[in-house]
N, C-alpha and C positions, 0 to 999 in steps of 0.2 A: 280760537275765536274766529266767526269769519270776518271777513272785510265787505261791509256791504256799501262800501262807498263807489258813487259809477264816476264815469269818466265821463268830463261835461269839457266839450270845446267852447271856442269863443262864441258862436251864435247860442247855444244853450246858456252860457253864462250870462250873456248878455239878454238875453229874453225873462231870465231868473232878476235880474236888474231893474229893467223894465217894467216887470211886472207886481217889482215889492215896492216902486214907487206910483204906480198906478195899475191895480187888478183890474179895472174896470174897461182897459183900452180895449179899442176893435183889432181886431186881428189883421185889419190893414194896417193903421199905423202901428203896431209892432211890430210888423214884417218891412215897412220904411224904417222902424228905429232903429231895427237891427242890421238893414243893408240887406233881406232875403226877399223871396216875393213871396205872394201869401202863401200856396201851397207845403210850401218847405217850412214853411213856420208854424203852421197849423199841424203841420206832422211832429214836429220837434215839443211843439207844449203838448199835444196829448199823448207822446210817449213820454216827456216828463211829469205828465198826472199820471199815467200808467205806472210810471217805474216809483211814484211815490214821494220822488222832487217838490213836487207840487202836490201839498197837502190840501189845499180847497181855497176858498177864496172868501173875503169877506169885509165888513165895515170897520173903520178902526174909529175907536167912539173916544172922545175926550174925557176921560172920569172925571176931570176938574170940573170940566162945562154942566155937568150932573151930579156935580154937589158933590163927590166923593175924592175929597183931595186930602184926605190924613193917611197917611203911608207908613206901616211899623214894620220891619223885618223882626221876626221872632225866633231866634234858638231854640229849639225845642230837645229836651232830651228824654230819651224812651230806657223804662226801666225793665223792659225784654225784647234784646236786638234780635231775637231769634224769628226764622223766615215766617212762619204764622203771625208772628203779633207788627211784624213789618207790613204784609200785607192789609190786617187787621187796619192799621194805621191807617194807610195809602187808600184805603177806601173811604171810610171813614173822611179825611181828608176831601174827599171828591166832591164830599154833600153839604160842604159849606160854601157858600159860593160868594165869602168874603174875603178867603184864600185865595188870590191871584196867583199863585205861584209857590209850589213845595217841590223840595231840592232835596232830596237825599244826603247827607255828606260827610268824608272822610275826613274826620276830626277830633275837637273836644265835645262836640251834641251830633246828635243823630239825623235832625232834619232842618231845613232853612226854609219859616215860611213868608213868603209878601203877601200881605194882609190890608185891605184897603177900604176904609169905610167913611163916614162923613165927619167924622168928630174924636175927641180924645171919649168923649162917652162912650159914643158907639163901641171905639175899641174898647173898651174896659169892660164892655158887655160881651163882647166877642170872644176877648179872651177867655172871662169868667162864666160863663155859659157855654161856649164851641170848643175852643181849643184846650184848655184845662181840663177838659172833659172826652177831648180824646184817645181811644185806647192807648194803654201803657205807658201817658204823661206821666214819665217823674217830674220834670220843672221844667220854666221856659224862663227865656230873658229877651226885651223888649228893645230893640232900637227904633227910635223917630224920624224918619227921613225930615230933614226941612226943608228940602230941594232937590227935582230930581235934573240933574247935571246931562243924564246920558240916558236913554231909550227906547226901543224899539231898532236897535242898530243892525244895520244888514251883514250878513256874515262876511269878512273878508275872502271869500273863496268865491264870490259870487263878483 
């Protein structure tokens, strides 16, 4: 297997820092956060978009502030693990756009999805209409977040 992990010094770590708590800064004041001057820093982030570090940039939107604050982690387990009816899934997966978040996983089920919709309805529709209805569902089982404690958390490698 290869190792596709690169090798990030402190100004690269630190610009990765900077930039997961504000994407939007000018490339002056990240080149003063980090102690460089612009040029050197402007060459360090577009060779971290180039090498892939940096996957793009974007708005982080409150779900709660937009009504969608009922959260279920669901178990899912698939009654052909085999690599066609996995992909099958994983696509499949793609096209609901209720699913926040599917996890593959080495366990007692096959996959881990976050699921995020307005209401215990909603979810009940969701399940019973999208995901029950996904290639190779044998069965799912239902957890209710009533609090999310931890989120969006920056990698400790950064």
């Amino acid at each position: 297997m290869q190792n596709d992990h690169l090798s990030l010094d402190r100004f690269d770590r630190a610009i990765l820092r900077v930039l997961a708590g504000d994407g939007r800064i000018s490339i002056t004041d990240l080149a003063r956060a980090i102690g460089l001057s612009k040029s050197p820093t402007q060459a360090r982030l577009r060779r971290l978009e180039a090498e892939g570090v940096i996957t793009g940039y974007r708005a982080l939107v409150d779900p709660i502030r937009l009504g969608q604050d009922h959260v279920s982690f669901v178990e899912v387990r698939l009654h052909d693990t085999r690599e066609k009816a996995l992909s099958e899934f994983n696509a499949a997966v793609l096209k609901v756009p209720e699913i926040e978040q599917a996890h593959m996983i080495a366990g007692n089920f096959d996959y881990l999805l976050k699921i995020r919709t307005q209401s215990m309805a909603d979810y009940r529709r969701v399940l019973a209409e999208q995901v029950s209805t996904l290639p190779h569902v044998a069965n799912t089982s239902t957890y209710v977040a009533m609090e999310a404690v931890k989120e969006n958390a920056l990698p400790d490698v950064i």
